[in-house]
C-alpha positions as CSV (number, residue, x, y, z in Angstrom):
1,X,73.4,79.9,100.0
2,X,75.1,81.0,96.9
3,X,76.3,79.2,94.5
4,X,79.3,81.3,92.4
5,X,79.0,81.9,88.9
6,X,75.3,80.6,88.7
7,X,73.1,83.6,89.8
8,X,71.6,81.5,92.2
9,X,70.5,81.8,95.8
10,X,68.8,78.9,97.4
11,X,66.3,81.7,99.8
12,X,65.3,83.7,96.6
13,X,65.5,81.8,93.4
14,X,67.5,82.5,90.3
15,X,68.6,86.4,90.1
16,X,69.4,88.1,87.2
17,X,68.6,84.9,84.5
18,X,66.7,86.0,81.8
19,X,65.8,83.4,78.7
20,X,64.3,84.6,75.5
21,X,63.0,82.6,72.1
22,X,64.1,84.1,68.7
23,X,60.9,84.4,67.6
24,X,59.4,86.3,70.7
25,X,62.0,89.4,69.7
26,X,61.0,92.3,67.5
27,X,62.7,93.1,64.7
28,X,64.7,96.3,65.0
29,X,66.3,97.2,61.3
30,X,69.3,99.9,60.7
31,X,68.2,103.1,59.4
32,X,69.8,102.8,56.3
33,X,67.2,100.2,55.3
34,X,70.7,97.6,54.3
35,X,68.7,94.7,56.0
36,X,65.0,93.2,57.0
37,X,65.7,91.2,60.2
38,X,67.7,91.6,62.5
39,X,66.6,90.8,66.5
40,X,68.7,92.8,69.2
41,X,68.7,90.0,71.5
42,X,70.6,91.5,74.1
43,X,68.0,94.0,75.0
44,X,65.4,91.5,75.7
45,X,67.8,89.9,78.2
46,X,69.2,92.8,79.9
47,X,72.5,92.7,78.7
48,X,74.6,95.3,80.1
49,X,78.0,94.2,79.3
50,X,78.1,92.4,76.1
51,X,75.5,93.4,72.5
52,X,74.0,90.6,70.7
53,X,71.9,90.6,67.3
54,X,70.4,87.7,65.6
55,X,70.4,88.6,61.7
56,X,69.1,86.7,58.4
57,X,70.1,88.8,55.5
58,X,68.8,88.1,51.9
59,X,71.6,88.1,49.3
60,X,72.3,91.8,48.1
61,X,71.7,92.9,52.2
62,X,74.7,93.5,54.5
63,X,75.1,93.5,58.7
64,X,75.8,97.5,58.8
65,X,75.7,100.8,56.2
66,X,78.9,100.4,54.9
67,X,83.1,100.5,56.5
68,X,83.2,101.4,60.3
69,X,84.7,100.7,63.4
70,X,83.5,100.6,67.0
71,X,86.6,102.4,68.8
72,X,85.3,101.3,72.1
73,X,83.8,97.5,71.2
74,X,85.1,94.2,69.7
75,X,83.3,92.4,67.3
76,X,82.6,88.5,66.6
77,X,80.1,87.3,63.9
78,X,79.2,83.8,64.0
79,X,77.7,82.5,60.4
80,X,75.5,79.8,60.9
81,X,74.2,79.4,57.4
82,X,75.2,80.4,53.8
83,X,78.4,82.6,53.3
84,X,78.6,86.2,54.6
85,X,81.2,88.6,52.8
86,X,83.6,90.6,55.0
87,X,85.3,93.9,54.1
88,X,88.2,94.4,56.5
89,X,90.6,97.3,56.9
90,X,90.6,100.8,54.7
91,X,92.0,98.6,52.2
92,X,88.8,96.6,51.8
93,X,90.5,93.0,51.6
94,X,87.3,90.6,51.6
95,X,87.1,87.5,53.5
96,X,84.1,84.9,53.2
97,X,82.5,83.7,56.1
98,X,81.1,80.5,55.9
99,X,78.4,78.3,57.8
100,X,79.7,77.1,61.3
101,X,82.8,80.1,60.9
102,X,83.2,82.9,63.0
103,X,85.2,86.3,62.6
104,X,86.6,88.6,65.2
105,X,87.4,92.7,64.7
106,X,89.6,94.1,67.0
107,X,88.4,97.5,68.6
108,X,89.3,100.4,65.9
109,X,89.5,98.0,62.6
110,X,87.3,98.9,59.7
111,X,84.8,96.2,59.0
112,X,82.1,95.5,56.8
113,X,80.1,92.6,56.2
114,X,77.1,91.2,53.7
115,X,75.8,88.9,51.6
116,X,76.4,88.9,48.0
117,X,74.4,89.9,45.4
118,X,74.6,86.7,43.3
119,X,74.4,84.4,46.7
120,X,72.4,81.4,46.4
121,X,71.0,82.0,49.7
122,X,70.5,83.8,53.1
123,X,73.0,83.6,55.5
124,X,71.7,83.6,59.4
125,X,74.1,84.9,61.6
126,X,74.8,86.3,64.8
127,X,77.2,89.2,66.0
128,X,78.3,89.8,69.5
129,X,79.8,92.9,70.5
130,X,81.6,93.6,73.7
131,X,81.9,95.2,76.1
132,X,78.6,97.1,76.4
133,X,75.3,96.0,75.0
134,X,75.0,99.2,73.3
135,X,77.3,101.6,71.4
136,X,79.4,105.2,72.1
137,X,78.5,106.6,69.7
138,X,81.0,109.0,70.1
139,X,83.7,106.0,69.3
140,X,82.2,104.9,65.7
141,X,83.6,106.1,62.7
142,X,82.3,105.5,59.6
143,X,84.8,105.2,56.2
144,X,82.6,106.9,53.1
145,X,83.3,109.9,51.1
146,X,82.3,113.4,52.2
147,X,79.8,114.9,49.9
148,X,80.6,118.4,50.1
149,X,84.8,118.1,49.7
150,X,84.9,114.3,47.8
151,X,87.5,112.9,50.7
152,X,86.8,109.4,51.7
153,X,87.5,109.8,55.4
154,X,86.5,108.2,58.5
155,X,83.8,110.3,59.2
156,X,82.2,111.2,62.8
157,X,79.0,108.8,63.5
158,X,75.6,109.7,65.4
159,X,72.1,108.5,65.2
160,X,70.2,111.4,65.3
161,X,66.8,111.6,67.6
162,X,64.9,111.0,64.6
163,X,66.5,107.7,64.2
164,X,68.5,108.2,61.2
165,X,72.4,108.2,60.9
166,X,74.5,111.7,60.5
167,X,77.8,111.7,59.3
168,X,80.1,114.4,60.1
169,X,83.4,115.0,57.9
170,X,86.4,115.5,59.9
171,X,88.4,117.5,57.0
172,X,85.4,120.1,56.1
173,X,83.2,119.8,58.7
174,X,80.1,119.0,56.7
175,X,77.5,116.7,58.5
176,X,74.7,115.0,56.8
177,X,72.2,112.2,56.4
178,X,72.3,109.7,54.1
């Protein structure tokens, strides 16, 4: 017998539930070095159809490397201490983020986010990202300015098989690594 929405059959047992503790995830940081903990939940549960990261960022560190979008994804961050800084749209308006707030980017908007330098404390957050537990990377863009022609352009994003990020400028063609 199955019971529907629960992932439950009464001849087998539970199918497909997975439960994880916070502190039984490994840290996984970006390859910019911008944070020191953040926990991609969502791969120690299997997630196939929605991302999830755990993050506690010391004032001065921020959720990404800098202005992007995720043309394929949708984005909600979830503060549950302190007061995380948003940078939204190529405009860069900033909204704060407080405890018990959360924020949603549409798929395609620019979005950064981070703690401040002069923050009295850390701010532990999550961000969910759906669909798909893990990104196109084909559909990221990132907003920074080209190093070989000085345009600040949304610029092609890949992580290489090194593990590093590679830009790629859209108006010269240059790619490189920060």
């Amino acid at each position: 017998m199955r019971h529907r929405g629960y992932g439950y059959t009464a001849a087998v047992g539970r199918i497909g539930m997975r439960k994880a503790a916070i502190d039984d995830v490994d840290v996984v940081t970006n390859p910019m070095g911008v944070h020191d903990l953040r926990k991609p939940v969502s791969r120690v549960l299997g997630t196939e159809h929605v991302a999830m990261n755990y993050f506690e960022l010391a004032p001065g560190d921020a959720f990404s490397g800098g202005l992007h979008t995720h043309g394929d994804q949708e984005e909600v961050f979830y503060v549950l201490s302190g007061t995380a800084t948003f940078e939204v749209g190529r405009e860069r308006e900033r909204v704060d983020v407080g405890a018990g707030e959360l924020i949603r980017f549409a798929p395609g908007e620019f979005q950064s986010g981070f703690v401040r330098e002069d923050a009295s404390e850390e701010v532990v957050a999550w961000a969910f990202g759906a669909p798909g537990a893990r990104h196109d990377w084909d559909r990221i863009e990132s907003l920074i300015e080209c190093r070989e022609c000085g345009e600040e352009l949304p610029h092609a994003t890949e992580l290489t098989d090194e593990g590093r990020f590679r830009f790629t400028c859209p108006e010269c063609g240059t790619s490189f690594s920060p």
